[in-house]
Structures are given as structure tokens and as C-alpha cells.
C-alpha positions in Angstrom: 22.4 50.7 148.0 21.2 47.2 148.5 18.5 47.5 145.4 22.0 48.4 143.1 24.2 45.8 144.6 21.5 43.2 143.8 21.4 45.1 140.0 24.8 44.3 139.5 24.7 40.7 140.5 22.0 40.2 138.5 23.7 41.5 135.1 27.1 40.0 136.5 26.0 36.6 137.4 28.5 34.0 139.5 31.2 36.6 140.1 32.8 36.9 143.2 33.6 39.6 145.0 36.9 39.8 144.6 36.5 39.3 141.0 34.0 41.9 140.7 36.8 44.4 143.0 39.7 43.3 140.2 37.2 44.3 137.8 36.3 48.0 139.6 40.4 48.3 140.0 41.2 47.5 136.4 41.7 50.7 134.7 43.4 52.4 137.6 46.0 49.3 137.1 46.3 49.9 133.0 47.2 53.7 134.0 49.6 53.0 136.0 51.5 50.3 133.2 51.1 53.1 130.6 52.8 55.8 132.5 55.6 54.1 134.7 58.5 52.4 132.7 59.2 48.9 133.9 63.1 48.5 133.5 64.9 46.8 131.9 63.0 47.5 128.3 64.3 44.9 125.3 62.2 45.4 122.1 62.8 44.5 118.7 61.3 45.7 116.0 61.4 44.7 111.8 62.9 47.6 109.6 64.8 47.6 106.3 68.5 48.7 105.4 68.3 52.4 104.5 66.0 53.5 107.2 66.7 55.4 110.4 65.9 55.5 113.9 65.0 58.3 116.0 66.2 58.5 119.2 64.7 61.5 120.9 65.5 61.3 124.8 63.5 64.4 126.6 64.2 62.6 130.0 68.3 62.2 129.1 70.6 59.1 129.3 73.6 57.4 127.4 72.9 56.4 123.8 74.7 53.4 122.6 74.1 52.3 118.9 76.2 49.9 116.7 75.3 48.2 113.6 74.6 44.2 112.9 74.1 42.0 110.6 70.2 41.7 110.0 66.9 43.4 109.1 65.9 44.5 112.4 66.5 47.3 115.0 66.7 46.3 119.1 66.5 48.5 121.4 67.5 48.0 125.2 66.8 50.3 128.2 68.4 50.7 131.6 67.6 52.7 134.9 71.2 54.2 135.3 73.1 55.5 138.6 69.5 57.5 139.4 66.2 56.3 138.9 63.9 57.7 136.5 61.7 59.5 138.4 58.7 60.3 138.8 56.7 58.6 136.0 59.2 57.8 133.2 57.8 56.9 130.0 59.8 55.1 126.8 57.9 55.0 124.0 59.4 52.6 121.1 57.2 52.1 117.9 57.8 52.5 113.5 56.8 55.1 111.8 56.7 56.2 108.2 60.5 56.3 108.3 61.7 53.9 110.1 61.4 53.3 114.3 60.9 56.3 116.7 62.4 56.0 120.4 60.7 58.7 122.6 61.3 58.7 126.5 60.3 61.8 128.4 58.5 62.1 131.8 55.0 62.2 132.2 55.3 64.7 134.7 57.3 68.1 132.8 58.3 69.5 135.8 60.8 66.8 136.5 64.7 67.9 136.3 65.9 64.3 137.1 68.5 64.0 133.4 70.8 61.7 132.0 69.3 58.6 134.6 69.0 56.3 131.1 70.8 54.2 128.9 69.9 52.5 125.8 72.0 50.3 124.3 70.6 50.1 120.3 71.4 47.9 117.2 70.9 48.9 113.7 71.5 47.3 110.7 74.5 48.5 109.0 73.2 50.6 106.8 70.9 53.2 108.5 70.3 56.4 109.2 70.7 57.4 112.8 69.3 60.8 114.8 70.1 61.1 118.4 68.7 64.4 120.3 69.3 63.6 124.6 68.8 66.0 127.2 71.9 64.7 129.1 74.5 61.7 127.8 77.0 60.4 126.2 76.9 58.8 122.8 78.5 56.1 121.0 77.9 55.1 117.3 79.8 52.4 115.7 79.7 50.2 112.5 76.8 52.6 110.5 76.6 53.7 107.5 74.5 56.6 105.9 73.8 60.2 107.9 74.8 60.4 111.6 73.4 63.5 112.9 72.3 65.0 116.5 73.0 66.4 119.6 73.5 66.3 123.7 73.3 68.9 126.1 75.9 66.8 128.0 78.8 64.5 127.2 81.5 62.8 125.3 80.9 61.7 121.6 82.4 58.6 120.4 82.3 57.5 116.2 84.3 54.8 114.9 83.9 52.5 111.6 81.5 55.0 109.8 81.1 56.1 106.2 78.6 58.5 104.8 77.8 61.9 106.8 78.3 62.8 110.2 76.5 66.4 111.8 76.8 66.0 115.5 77.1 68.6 118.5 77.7 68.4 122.3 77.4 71.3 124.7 79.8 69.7 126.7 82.3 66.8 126.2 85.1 65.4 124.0 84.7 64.2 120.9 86.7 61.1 119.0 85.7 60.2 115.7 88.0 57.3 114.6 88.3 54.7 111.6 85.9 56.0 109.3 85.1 58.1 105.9 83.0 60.9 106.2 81.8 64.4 105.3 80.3 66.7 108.0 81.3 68.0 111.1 81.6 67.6 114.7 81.4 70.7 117.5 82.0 70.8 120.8 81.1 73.7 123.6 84.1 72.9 126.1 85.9 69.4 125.3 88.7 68.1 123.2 88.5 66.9 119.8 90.4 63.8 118.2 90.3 62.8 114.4 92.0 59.9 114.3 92.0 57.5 110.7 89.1 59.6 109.0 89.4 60.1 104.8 86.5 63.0 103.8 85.4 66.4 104.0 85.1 65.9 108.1 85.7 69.1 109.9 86.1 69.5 113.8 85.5 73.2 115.9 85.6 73.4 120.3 85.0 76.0 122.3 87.3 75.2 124.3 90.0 72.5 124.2 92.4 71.1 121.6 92.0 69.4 117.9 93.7 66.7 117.1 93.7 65.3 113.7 95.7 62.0 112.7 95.8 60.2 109.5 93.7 59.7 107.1 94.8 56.0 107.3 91.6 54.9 105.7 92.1 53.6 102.2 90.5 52.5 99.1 91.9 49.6 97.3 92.6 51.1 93.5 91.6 49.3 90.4 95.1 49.2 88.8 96.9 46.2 90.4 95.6 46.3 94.3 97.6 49.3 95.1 95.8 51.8 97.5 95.4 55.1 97.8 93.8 57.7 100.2 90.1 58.6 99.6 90.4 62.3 100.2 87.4 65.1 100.3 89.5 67.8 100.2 90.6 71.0 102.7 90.9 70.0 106.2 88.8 72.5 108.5 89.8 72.9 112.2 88.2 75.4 115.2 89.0 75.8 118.4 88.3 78.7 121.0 91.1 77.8 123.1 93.3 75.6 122.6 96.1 73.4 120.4 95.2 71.7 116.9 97.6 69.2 115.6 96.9 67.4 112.2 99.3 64.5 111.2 98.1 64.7 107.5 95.9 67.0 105.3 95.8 65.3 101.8 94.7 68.5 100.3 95.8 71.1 102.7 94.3 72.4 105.8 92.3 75.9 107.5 93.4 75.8 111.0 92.6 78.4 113.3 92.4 78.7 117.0 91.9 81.2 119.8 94.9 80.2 121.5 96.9 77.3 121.5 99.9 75.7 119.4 99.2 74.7 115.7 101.2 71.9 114.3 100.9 70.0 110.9 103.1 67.5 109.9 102.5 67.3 106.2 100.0 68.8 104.0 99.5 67.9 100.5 98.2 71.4 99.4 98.2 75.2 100.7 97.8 75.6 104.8 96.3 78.5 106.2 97.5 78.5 110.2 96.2 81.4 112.8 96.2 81.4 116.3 96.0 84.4 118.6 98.7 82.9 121.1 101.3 79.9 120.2 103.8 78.3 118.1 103.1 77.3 114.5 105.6 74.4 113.2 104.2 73.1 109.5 106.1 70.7 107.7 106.3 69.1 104.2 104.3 71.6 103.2 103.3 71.2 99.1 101.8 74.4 98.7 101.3 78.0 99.4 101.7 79.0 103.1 99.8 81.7 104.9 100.5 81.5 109.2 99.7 84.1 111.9 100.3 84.1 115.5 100.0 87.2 118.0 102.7 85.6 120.0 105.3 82.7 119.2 107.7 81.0 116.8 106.7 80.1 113.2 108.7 77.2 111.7 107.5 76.4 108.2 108.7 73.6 105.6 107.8 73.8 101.5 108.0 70.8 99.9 107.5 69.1 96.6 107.6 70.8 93.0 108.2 74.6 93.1 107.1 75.3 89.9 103.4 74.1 90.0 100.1 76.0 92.3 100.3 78.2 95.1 103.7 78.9 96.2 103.1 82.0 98.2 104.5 82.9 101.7 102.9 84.9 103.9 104.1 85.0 107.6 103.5 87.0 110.6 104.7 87.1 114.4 103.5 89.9 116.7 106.3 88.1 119.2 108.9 85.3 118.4 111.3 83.8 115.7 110.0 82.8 112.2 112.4 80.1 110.2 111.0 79.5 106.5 112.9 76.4 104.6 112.0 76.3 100.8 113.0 74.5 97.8 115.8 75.4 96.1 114.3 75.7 92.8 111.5 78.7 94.0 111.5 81.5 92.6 111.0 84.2 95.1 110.3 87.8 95.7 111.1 88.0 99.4 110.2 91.4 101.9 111.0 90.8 105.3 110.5 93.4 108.1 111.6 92.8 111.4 110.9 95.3 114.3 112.6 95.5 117.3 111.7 97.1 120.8 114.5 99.6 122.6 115.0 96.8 124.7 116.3 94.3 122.7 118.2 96.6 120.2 120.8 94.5 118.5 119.6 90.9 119.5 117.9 89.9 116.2 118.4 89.8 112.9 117.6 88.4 109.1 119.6 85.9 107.9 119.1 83.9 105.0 120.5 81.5 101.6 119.3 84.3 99.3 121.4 87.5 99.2 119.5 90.3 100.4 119.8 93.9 100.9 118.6 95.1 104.3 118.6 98.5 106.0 117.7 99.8 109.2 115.5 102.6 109.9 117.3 105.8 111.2 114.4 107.0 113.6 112.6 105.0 116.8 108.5 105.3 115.5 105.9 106.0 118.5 102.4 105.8 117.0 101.0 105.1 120.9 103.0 101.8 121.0 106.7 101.2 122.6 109.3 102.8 120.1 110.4 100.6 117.5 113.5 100.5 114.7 112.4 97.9 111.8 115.0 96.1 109.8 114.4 95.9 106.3 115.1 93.0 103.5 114.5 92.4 100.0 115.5 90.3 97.5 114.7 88.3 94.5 115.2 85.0 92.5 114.4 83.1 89.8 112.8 86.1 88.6 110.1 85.8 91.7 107.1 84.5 90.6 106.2 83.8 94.3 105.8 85.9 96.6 107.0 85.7 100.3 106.4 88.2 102.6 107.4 87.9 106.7 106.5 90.0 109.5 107.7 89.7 113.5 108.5 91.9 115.7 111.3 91.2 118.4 112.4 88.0 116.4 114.7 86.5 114.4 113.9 85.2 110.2 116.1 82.9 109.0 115.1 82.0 105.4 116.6 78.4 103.9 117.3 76.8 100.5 117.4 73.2 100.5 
């Protein structure tokens, strides 16, 4: 032992001991810097506009991103309510594309989620993919493709344009101020659309749709006057619950699994469905298809009768339907309304066009409760379009205005 301590001296010449022990401990210490995280993180790195940044969170946490002013992405990283345990590892570095964010744990078996959050800037045009075990995420002031996902929390867009592909297994969703195509999902949350022109479509699981606007504009060519940048149908989802959309440009296909439907004016045909809730669409310009399995159906046509799709189609397994159309329509109306023993006598068809209506003699039993069905046809205008309504222990009222 003493011939190899002398060896070592003599290769190692006026060391110490201690410096030769900080050399014996050295790789032991680089080990340990590699695999443990020291928090708070704050890189930045060089990139070009037009590039993206990959954000791929294995060990979970909050993502923040907005965009700035600059050539250059930073990237900050904080220990949340939990600490990252054991043996956290961030990994920030370019690639071919852009920059990649990696943070996982060293050791798989770890369950500890969502104990991050990274607060990011971007310039403003980027491309941005999140995928996060666990987190919420906010993206604000991008533009170019938005896409990703979280196995837990609420999604937040606001001032984007360009594409947006985004999904949450559990949270609500707002996408706010922006112009984009794509679509946003969400496994049990509400979603809000709220100021967005473009093809954006939004479908839950479970909870309501709300869409307001577009209020986003385009300044025209032709003396500074604006008008809204539109991408066409609106498409709304929900597995439960109501969908409300303050405009749809170019109309709207809105269905739900149960909840109220409501759209306040729709610049093209609207297809509504819902298996249990009221439908109420006004200044509708365009054709009208609605469906509920239970509640009222109140429906406005607006705008010139003569031109596209003017058909009405209507039914109500339970409640009133009340149809107001432009005078000027020409119509070929069939209305059947069937009523239950119960409430013999309590509804009727009334309407501004004269109709001939009959009653059927016989109760029908085909393994349902008996039913009578009130009858009502008429025409005018020579009845180009066609309207057809269907409830059962409701009243139709049908108005010319």
C-alpha cells in the first residue's frame, strides 16, 4: 500500500492531500450536477423567426409561453408547490429545428407530476409544441402552428394567428383575441371562444361551448372600412352540456349530448342537435335544420328569401317549436303534431299561412303511449322551400314578418 501511495506522489508531485481527495471525489461530484436540476433554471438561447420550440415535459408542470420582440428564445424553470423529486433532470439545447426542452426524471419509476413551471419567450413568429404529463398552459402573442397536449389542466390562447391543434384530458379551455384554424378538445371542462375569426372548432366531453364574436377584423383596402376575416362553418362538440355562439359568419354545426343550444345570429345555414334542451336561433340567413329529444325550439330567418338554402327542418320529441320567417318565402309547410291521452286538447298549430289541418280518428299504440297526431299543410309562393316540423306534446306557431 505504501510502495503505491509513494507511486502516486511521485507522478503527482506537490499535491496535497486534500487536493489529491477533491481529485478522487471529482466525477462522483459531475454525476451528481448532471442528474439533479438546480432550480431556478434561466437559459437563453439564439434562434430565428419561423422556428419552433419543443417543450416535451415527461416529469409535468405549468407551461407558460408568450412571444417578444427579438431573435432569441428564454426559457425559465421553477420547483412548484412539490419538489421535483428524486433526480429531476431539464434538458434545454437547439436542434435541427429550432430549441428542444426535455425534463423527465432520471429515475422512471417516479409518479411525482405537474411539480414544474416554465415560464418561456419566443419570438413572435414561432412554432410552438407543448406535450406535459400534468399542467396547465398558456400561449400568448405567437404566430404560426400551436399544437399539443396535457394530461391535466386548463388551456389558455389569446392574440394568435395561424393554426391552433391542442387537447387536455382535463380542464377548460379559452382561446381569446386571435385568427385561427384548428381545433381545441377537452375530456371534462368548458370551452370559451371568445373574439376568434377562422376555421377554429371547439368539442368537450363534458361541459359547455361558448362561442362569442368574431370581433377580430381586417382593415379592407377600399377606404379603411373593415370587415370580418371569416373561415367558414362554425364547428361545436360537446358530450354534455350547453353551446352558445354569438356569431357564426358562415353558419354553424352545433351539436351536444345534452345541454341548451343558442345562436344569436348566423350568417349562413345552422345545423342545431342536442339530445336534451332548448334551441333558440336567431337572425338566421339561411336554411335551418334543429333537433332536440326534449325542449322548445324557437327559430328566426332572416335576410333575402329568395337566395341559398331556405329549408326548414324541425323536430321536438317534447316541447313547443315557434318558426318566424320572412314574409316573402315561399314555403311548402307539413307540420305534425302528436299528442299523448293526457294532454288531449292542450296544443295546437297556429300560424300566418292558412293551413288545412286534420286530426287522426284512431289513438296509434306501436309499444309507445297512444297518440292522436294533428295534421297541417299548406303552401305559398308556389313553395320552393321546404319546411317540415315535428313535436310531440307541443305547440307550432309558424310567423310571417
Amino acid at each position: 500500500m505504501g510502495k503505491f501511495a509513494n507511486s502516486r506522489e511521485h507522478y503527482m508531485p506537490g499535491l496535497t492531500a486534500l487536493s489529491r481527495l477533491s481529485i478522487a471525489l471529482f466525477p462522483i461530484v459531475l454525476v451528481a450536477t448532471s442528474a439533479h436540476a438546480q432550480f431556478p433554471i434561466d437559459r437563453t438561447l439564439a434562434t430565428k423567426p419561423g422556428e419552433r420550440i419543443f417543450l416535451d415535459i415527461d416529469a409535468g408542470g405549468a407551461v407558460d409561453v408568450r412571444g417578444t420582440d427579438g431573435n432569441q428564445v428564454r426559457v425559465r424553470v421553477d420547483e412548484g408547490s412539490r419538489e421535483c423529486e428524486p433526480r429531476c433532470q431539464v434538458d434545454i439545447e437547439p436542434d435541427g429545428e429550432g430549441v428542444h426542452v426535455r425534463a423527465y426524471h432520471v429515475e422512471r419509476s417516479s409518479r411525482n407530476r405537474g411539480s414544474l413551471r416554465f415560464t418561456v419567450e419566443v419570438p413572435r413568429r414561432y412554432d410552438v409544441r407543448i406535450e406535459t404529463t400534468g399542467g396547465g398552459v398558456t400561449v400568448e402573442g405567437v404566430t404560426g402552428r400551436i399544437s399539443g397536449r396535457t394530461m391535466g389542466g386548463g388551456l389558455r390562447f389569446s392574440n394568435l394567428d395561424g393554426t391552433l391543434d391542442f387537447t387536455t384530458m382535463g380542464g377548460a379551455i379559452s382561446v381569446r383575441d386571435s385568427k385561427l384554424d384548428g381545433r381545441v378538445h377537452s375530456m371534462g371542462g368548458a370551452v370559451t371562444i371568445d373574439g376568434v375569426s377562422g376555421n377554429l372548432s371547439g368539442t368537450t366531453m363534458g361541459g359547455r361551448v361558448t362561442r362569442r364574436g368574431p370581433s377580430v377584423s381586417d382593415a379592407s383596402a377600399s377606404g379603411g372600412r373593415s370587415s370580418v376575416r371569416s373561415g367558414g362553418v362554425i364547428h361545436m362538440r360537446s358530450m354534455g352540456g350547453g353551446i352558445s355562439i354569438d356569431d357564426a359568419p358562415e353558419g354553424a354545426d352545433i351539436e351536444t349530448m345534452g345541454g341548451d343550444v343558442r345562436v344569436r345570429r348566423a350568417g349562413g345555414s345552422v345545423r342545431a342537435h342536442t339530445m336534451g334542451g332548448t334551441i333558440r336561433l336567431g337572425s338566421v340567413d339561411g336554411g335551418i335544420r334543429a333537433t332536440t329529444m326534449g325542449g322548445d325550439v324557437i327559430v328566426q330567418m332572416v335576410g333575402d328569401a329568395s337566395r341559398g338554402d331556405r329549408d326548414v327542418e324541425i323536430s321536438s320529441m317534447k316541447g313547443d317549436i315557434e318558426v318566424t320567417v320572412p314574409k316573402s318565402l315561399a314555403m311548402d309547410i307539413d307540420v305534425e303534431l302528436s299528442y299523448t291521452r293526457r294532454y288531449e286538447g292542450d296544443f295546437r298549430i297556429t300560424s300566418d299561412v292558412p293551413l288545412t289541418q286534420s286530426v287522426s280518428s284512431e289513438w296509434t299504440d306501436n309499444g309507445d303511449t297512444p297518440r292522436k297526431t294533428i295534421r297541417a299543410k299548406g303552401s305559398v309562393g308556389g313553395g320552393r322551400n321546404k319546411v317540415r316540423i315535428r313535436t310531440i306534446n307541443g305547440n307550432v306557431r309558424i310567423i310571417r314578418e
